[in-house]
DRENPA-627515 format. One record per residue (C-alpha): residue in three letters; residue number from 1; x, y, z. Coordinates in steps of 0.1 Angstrom, whole numbers, plus 5000, padded with zeros to 4 digits. Each point is the difference from the previous one (the first is absolute). Layout:
<rs>
R romi loti   xx   yy   zz
R  ala  NUM    X    Y    Z
...
</rs>
This chain:
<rs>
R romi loti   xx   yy   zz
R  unk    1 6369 2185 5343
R  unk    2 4978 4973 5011
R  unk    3 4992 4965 4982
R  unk    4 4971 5013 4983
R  unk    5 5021 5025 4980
R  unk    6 5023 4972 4990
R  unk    7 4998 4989 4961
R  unk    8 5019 4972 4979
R  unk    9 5011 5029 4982
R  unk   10 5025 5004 5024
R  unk   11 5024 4982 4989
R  unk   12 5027 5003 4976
R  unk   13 5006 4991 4965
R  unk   14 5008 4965 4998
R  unk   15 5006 4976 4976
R  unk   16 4992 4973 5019
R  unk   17 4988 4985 5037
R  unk   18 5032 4994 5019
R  unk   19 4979 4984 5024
R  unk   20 5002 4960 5003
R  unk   21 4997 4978 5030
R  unk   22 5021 4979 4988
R  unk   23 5036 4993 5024
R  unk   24 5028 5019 4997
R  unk   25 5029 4978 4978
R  unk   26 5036 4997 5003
R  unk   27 5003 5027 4974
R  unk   28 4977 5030 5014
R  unk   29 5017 4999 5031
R  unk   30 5001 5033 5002
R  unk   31 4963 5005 5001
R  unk   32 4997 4986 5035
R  unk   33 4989 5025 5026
R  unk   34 5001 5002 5039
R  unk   35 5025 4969 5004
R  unk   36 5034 5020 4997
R  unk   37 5006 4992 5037
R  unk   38 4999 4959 4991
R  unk   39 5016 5004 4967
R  unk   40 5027 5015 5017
R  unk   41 5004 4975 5028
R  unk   42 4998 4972 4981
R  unk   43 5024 5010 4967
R  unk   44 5030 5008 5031
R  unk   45 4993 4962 5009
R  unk   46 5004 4992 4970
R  unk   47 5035 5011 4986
R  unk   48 5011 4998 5033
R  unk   49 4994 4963 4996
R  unk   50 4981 4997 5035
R  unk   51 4981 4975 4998
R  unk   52 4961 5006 5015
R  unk   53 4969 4979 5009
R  unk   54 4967 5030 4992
R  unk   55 4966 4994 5006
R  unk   56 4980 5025 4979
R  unk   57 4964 5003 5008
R  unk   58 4970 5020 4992
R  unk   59 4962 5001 4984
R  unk   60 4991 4993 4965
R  unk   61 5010 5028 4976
R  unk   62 5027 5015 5026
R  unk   63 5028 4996 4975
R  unk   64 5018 4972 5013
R  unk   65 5006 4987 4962
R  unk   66 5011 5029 4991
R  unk   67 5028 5006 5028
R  unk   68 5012 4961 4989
R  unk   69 5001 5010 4963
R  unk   70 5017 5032 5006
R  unk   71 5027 4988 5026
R  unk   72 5009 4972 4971
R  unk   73 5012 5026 4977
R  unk   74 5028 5006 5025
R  unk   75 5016 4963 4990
R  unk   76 5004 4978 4973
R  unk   77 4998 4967 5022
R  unk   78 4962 4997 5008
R  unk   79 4971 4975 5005
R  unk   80 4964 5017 5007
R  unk   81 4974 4968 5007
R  unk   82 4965 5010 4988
R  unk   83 4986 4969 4988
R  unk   84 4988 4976 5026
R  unk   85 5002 4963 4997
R  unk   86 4969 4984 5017
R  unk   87 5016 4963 4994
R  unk   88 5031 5000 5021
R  unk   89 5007 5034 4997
R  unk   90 5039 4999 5024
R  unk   91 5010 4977 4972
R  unk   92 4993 5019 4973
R  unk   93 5011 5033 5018
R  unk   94 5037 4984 5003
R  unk   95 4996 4989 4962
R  unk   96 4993 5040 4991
R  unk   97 5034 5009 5025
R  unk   98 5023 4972 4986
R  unk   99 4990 5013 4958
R  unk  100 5002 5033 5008
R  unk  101 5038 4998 5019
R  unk  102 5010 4969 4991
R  unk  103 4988 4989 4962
R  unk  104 4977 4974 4990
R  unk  105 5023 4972 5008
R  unk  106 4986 4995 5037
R  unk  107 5002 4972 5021
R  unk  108 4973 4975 5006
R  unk  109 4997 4995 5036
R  unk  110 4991 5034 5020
R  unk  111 5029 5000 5025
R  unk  112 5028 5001 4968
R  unk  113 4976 5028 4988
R  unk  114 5003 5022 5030
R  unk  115 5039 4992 5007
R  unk  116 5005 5013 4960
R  unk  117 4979 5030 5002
R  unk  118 5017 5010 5038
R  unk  119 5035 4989 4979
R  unk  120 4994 5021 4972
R  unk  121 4987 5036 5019
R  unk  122 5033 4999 5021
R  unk  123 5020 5002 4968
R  unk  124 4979 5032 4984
R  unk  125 5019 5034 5001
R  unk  126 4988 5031 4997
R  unk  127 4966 5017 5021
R  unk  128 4981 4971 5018
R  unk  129 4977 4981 4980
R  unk  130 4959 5004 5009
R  unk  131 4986 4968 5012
R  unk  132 4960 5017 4999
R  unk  133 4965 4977 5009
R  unk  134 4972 5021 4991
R  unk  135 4971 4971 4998
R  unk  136 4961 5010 4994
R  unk  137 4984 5012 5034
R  unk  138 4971 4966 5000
R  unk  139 5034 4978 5005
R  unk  140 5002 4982 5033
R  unk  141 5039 5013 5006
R  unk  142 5000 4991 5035
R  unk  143 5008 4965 4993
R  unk  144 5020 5006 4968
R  unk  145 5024 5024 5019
R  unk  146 5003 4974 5028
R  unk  147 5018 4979 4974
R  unk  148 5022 5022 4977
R  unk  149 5014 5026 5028
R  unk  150 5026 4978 5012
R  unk  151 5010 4997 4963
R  unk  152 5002 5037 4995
R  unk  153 5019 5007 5035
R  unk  154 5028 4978 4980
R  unk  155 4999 5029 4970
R  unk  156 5026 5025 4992
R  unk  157 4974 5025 4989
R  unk  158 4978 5026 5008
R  unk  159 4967 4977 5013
R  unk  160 4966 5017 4994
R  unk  161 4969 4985 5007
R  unk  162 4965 5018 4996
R  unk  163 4969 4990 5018
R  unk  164 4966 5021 5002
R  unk  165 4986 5011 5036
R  unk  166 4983 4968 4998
R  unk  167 5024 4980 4996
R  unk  168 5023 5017 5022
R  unk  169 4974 4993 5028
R  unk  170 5006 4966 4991
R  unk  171 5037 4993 5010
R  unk  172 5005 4989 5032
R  unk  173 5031 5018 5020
R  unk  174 5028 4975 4994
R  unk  175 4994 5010 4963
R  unk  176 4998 5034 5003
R  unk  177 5035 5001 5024
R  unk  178 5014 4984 4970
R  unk  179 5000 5030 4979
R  unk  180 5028 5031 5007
R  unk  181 4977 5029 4995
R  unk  182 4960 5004 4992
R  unk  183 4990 5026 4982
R  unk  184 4962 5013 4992
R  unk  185 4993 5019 4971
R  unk  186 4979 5035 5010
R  unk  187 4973 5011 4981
R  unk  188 5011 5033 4980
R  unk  189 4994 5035 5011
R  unk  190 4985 5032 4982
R  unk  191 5034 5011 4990
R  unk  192 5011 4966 4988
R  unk  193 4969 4998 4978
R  unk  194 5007 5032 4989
R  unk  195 5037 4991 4988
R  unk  196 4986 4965 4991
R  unk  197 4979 5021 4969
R  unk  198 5026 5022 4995
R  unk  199 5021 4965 4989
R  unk  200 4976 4991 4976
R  unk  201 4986 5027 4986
R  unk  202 5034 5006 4989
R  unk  203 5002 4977 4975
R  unk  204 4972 5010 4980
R  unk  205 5004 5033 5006
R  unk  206 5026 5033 5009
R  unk  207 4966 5016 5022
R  unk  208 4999 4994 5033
R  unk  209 4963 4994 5017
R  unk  210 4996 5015 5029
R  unk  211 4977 4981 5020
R  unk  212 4979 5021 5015
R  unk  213 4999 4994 5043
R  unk  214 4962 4995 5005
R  unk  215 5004 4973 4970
R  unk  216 5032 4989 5021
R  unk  217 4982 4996 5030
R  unk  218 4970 4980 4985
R  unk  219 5023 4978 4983
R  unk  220 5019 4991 5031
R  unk  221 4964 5000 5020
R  unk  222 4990 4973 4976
R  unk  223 5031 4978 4994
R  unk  224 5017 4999 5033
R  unk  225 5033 5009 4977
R  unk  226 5000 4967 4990
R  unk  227 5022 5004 4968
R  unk  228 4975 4978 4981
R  unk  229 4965 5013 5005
R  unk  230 5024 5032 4997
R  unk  231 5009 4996 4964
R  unk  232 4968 4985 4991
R  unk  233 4983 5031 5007
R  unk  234 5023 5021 4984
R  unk  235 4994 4981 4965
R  unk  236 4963 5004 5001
R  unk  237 5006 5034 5007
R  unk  238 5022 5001 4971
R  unk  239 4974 4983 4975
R  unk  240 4970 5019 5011
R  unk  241 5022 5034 4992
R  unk  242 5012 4988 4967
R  unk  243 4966 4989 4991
R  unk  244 5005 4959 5000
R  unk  245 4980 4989 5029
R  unk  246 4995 4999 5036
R  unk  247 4974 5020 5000
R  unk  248 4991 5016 5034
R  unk  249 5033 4994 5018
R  unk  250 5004 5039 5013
R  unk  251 4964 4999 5007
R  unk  252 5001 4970 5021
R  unk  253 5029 5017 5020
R  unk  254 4986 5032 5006
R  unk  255 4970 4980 5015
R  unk  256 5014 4975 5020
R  unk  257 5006 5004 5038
R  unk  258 5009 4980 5025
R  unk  259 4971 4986 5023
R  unk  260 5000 5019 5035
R  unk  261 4976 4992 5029
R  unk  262 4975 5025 5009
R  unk  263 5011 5016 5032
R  unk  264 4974 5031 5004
R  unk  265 4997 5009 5039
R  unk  266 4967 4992 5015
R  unk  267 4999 5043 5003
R  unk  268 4992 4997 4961
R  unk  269 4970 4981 5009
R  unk  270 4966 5013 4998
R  unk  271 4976 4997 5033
R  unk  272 4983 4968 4988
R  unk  273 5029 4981 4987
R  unk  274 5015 5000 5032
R  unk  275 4968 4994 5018
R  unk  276 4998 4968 4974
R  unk  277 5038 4990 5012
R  unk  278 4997 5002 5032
R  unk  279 4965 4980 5001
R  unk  280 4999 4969 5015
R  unk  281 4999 4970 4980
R  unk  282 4977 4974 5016
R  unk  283 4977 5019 5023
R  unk  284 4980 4971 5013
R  unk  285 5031 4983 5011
R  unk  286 5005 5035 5026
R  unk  287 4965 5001 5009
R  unk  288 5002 4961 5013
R  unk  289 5033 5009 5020
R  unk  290 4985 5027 5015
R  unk  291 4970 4978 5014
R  unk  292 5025 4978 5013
R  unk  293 5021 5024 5019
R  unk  294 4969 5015 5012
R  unk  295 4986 4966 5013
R  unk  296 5039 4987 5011
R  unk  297 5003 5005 5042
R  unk  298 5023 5028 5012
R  unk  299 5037 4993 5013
R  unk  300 5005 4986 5033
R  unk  301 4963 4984 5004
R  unk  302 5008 4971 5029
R  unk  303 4981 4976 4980
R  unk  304 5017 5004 4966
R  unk  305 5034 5000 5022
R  unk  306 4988 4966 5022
R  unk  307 4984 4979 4966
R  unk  308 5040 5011 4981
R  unk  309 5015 4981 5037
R  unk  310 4975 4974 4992
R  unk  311 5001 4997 4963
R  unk  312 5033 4980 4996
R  unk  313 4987 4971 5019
R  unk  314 4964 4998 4996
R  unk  315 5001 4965 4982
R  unk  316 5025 4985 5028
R  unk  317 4987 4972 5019
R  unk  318 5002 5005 5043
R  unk  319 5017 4981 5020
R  unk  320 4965 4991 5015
R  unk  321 4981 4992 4969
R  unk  322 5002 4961 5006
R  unk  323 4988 4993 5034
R  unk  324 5020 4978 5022
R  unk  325 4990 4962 5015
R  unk  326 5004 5010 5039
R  unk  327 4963 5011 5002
R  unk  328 4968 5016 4995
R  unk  329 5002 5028 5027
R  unk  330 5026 5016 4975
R  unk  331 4982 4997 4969
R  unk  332 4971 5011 5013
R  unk  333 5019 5036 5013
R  unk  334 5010 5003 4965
R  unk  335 4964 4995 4986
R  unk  336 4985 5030 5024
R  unk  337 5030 5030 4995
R  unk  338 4994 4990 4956
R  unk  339 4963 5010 5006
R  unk  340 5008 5032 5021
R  unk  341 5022 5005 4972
R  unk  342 4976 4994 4970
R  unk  343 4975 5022 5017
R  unk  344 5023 5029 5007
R  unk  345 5002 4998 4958
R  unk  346 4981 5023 4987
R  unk  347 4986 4996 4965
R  unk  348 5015 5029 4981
R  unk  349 5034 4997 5009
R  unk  350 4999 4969 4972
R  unk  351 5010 5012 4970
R  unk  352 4978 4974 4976
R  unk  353 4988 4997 4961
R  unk  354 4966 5013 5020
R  unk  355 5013 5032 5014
R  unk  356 5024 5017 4968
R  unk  357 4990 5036 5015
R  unk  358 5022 4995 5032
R  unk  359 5031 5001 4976
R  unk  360 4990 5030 4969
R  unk  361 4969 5011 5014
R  unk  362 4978 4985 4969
R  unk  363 4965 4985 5002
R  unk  364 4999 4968 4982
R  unk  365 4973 5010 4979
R  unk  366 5027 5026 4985
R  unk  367 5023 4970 4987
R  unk  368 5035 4991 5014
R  unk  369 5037 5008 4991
R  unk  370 5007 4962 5004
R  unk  371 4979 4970 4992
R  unk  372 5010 4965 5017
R  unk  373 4986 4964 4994
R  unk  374 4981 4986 5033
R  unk  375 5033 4983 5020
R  unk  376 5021 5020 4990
R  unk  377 5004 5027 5027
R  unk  378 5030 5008 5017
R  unk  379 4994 4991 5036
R  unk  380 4987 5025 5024
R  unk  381 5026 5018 5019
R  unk  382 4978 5009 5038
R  unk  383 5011 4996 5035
R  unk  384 4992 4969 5004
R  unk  385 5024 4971 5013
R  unk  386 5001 4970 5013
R  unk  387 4969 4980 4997
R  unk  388 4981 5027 4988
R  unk  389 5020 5004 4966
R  unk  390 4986 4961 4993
R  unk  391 4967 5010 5010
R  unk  392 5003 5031 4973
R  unk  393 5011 4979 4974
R  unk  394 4969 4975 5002
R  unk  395 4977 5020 5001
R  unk  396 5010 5014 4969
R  unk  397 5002 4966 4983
R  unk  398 4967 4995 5014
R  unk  399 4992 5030 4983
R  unk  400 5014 4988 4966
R  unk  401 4980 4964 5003
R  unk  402 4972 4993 4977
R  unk  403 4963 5009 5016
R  unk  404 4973 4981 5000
R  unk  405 4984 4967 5023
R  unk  406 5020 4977 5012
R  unk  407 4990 4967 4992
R  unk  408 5025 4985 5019
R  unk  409 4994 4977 5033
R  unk  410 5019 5011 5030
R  unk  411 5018 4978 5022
R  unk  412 4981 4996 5031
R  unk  413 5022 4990 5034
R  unk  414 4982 4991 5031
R  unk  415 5001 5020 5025
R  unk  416 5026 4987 5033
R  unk  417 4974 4999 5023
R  unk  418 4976 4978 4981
R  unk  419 5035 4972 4996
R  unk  420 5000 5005 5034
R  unk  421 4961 4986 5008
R  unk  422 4997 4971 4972
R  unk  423 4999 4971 5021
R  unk  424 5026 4969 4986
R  unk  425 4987 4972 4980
R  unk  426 4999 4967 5017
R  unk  427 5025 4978 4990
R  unk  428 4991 4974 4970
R  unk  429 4995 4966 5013
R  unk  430 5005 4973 4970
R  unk  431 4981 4977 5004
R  unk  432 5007 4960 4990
R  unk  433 4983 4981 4984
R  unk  434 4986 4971 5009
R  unk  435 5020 4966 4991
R  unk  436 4980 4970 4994
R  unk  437 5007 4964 5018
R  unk  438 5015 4986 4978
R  unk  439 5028 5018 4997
R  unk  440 5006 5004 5034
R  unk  441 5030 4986 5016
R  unk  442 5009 4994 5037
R  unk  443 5029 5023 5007
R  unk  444 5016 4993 5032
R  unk  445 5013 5032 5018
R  unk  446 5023 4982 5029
R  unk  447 5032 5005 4993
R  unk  448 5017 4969 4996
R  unk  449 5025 4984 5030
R  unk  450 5034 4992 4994
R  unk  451 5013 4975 5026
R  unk  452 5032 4987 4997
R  unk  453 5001 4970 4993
R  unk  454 5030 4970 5002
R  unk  455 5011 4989 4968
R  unk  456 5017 4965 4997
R  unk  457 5029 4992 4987
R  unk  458 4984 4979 4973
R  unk  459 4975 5022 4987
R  unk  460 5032 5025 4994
</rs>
């Protein structure tokens, strides 16, 4: 049988949907399936009154509510926190502990609180009592557990906290070493969805409905045997047999697949589809490379292995770029072996803006790869040294100047040998001018004779 034979009319006589999503209580306990192993576990902890510290983790809608609810039935003594506080929720959690062990006559300050609640737990007899924190998943726990574990450490009780995988992924690992065990809640499996109908179909009826494997199969395809989406499914089913709704539920299974990726071999292929596959994508690009390989020199040309030598220093200054001051003789040595050089240089081994063929073997009418503002060149890279590398450069900067006449007056310098006949100036004379008569005065130019002469004792 195959989906497509499937029919609501499968189903047994009921009088009602035993399907509900809502959590197991205390009191169907016995409805809980694939969680025998932690039942187990757990109910030996607690009438053998070992106390235990459990983490209990899993998605939304893996039954973690459920195991709580159903491992409270094994004790009188419980406290199962489902309501979250958002204004100071540790305080409020202790008030819940202290009412639920210890009466409504609680202390005021929250130390007396905990040492009455710890008091109180070690006097119970019997199975150990259930100490269980089962918060919604959107609580920030992480910060919550940080402050009430320490508390619950102090508890003669069996200590069960339940987080989501998000919130698990949350706790750093000193709170998780806190805990005794962790334990993760499977998804279910085709059997245990089978046995999970059988318990509920039960009640409203003494059939049993087979379910058949293909319809197994989808439902675990589609659910992930998450006991939720599990039971969900399994009422519309349900409804749409007895008539009440949920139209199109065994439809929408019997045509839903998971999404797989094409994998057909390139054999499958016709001619032109491969042909269309294997075609390059940007042929002009290939083209252009081509040309360029074409026009690039071959391996071990001397020149392309002498300018690579050359290349790393072609903008370091010689040692005899400035000339020295011990003479001309030197300078002008210099002068004749930069001219041999500069003629040597032949023209096309300059790579310039003027000559773009040397490099991809394109005219210029044809358009260029690269466009570059006037200046901004990268220097030339030739065999030239020494003087001859300054000689290069200015002539391209003489290149790059604006064109045009020159309306400016050069500086004219005579020439050595006409300093050398210009005859000297005669000396200026200044001549004085006449002084009248009048003001003349006698000067006397004999120099005045100092004779010794005897001084008397009177005149002294």
């Amino acid at each position: 049988m195959v989906l497509s034979d499937l029919s609501p009319s499968d189903l047994p006589t009921l009088r009602g949907n035993p399907f509900d999503s809502r959590p197991i209580e205390r009191n169907r306990a016995s409805e809980i399936v694939g969680r025998d192993d932690t039942m187990i576990r757990w109910k030996e902890h607690m009438h053998s009154q070992s106390p235990r510290m459990i983490l209990l983790t899993g998605e939304r809608g893996s039954g973690r509510t459920s195991l709580i609810n159903a491992i409270s039935s094994l004790t009188d003594d419980r406290f199962v926190g489902t309501y979250w506080h958002s204004d100071d929720p540790l305080n409020c959690a202790l008030d819940e502990l202290a009412i639920t062990f210890c009466g409504h006559e609680i202390p005021p300050s929250i130390h007396q609180k905990i040492e009455r609640i710890v008091e109180t737990m070690d006097t119970l007899s019997g199975p150990l009592p259930l100490v269980a924190l089962d918060y919604p998943s959107h609580v920030d726990s992480a910060s919550f557990l940080s402050l009430i574990l320490p508390i619950l450490q102090r508890l003669r009780a069996l200590v069960v906290v339940s987080v989501s995988n998000s919130q698990m992924a949350s706790l750093d690992e000193n709170t998780r070493e806190v805990f005794d065990e962790i334990v993760t809640v499977a998804p279910l499996s085709r059997e245990q969805i089978q046995s999970l109908s059988d318990l509920r179909i039960r009640r409203m009826s003494p059939e049993r409905w087979h379910i058949n494997s293909d319809l197994l199969g989808a439902i675990m395809s589609r659910t992930g045997g998450n006991p939720r989406s599990v039971i969900s499914i399994l009422r519309d089913l349900v409804d749409e047999g007895r008539g009440l709704g949920s139209k199109g539920t065994l439809e929408s299974l019997t045509s839903w697949s998971p999404e797989k990726k094409d994998t057909t071999p390139d054999y499958d292929l016709g001619r032109h589809q491969l042909e269309t596959v294997t075609a390059p994508i940007d042929e002009p690009q290939d083209v252009v490379l081509e040309e360029i390989v074409e026009d690039w020199p071959e391996e071990g040309d001397p020149d392309i292995i002498e300018n690579e030598a050359e290349d790393e220093d072609w903008d370091v200054e010689p040692d005899d770029m400035w000339p020295n001051d011990e003479g001309t003789e030197q300078e002008s040595v210099f002068d004749e072996i930069d001219e041999e050089e500069y003629s040597e240089i032949s023209p096309d081994s300059e790579i310039t803006s003027e000559n773009p063929e040397k490099i991809t073997g394109w005219a210029a009418d044809e358009g260029t790869i690269l466009s570059m503002d006037e200046g901004t060149e990268p220097p030339s890279n030739g065999r030239n040294r020494g003087f001859s590398g300054l000689v290069n450069r200015s002539k391209i900067m003489n290149d790059s100047m604006p064109k045009g006449p020159d309306f400016t007056v050069p500086i004219q310098e005579p020439d050595i040998d006409e300093l050398k006949t210009t005859p000297k100036e005669a000396p200026i004379v200044e001549r004085q001018q006449p002084i009248p008569e009048e003001n003349r005065k006698s000067i006397s130019t004999e120099k005045p004779s100092f004779e010794e002469k005897k001084v008397l004792h009177s005149e002294g």
